[in-house]
N, C-alpha and C positions, 0 to 999 in steps of 0.2 A: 437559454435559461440555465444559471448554473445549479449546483448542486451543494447536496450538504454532506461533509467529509466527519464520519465518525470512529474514533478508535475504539474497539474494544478493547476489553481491561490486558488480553495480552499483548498486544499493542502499546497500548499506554506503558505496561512493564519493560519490555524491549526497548522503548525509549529515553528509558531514567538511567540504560547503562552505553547510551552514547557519547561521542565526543562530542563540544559543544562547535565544532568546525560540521561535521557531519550532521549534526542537528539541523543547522542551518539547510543544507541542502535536501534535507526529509523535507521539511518543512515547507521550500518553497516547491517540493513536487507536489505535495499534500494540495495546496493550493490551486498548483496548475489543475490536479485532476478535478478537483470543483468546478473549472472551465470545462474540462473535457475528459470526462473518465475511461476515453478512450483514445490517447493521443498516439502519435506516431511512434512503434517502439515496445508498443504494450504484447504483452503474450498472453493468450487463451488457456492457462493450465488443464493439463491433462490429470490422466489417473484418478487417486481418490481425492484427491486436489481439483478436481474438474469444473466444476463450479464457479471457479475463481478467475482472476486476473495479477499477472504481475508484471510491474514497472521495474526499471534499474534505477538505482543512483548510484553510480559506482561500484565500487564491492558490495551492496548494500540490495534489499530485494525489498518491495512494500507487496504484500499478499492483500487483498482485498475482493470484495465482491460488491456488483451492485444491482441497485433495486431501482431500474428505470420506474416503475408507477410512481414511488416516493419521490424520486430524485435526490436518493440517498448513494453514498459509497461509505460499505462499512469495512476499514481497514483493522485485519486480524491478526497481522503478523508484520514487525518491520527489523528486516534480522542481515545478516552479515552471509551472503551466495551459500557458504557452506555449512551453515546450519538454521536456513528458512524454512528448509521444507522436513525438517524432524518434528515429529509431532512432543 
């Protein structure tokens, strides 16, 4: 059963300051994780981050977290390796 892939608003904001080449491949990971919010690759964040999950696309990090009863992935952060995890 797949899943439903939600940005939050800062999410959404980090997105409007992408290339539109890079877009593309958010995009079609977005989708993959809908199949499988856990696919090969994924990492279990630690710290106060711990809660979460992150995927690569490149130089690129999507922070997310998900809500197996919904069968929801709500994506909170889609940012550039060295500054994904600043608050």
């Amino acid at each position: 059963m797949s899943y439903k892939v939600l940005l939050e608003s800062t999410a959404e904001r980090d997105i409007q300051h992408l290339a539109r080449d890079i877009l593309k491949r958010i995009d079609s990971k977005l989708e993959a994780l809908a199949r499988d919010p856990r696919p090969h690759g994924v990492t279990k964040l630690q710290g106060r981050e711990g809660t979460g999950w992150r995927v690569r696309v490149g130089d690129y990090r999507i922070l997310y977290t998900i809500d197996d009863d919904s069968k929801t992935v709500y994506v909170y952060r889609i940012r550039s390796r060295g500054n994904a995890y600043r608050l």
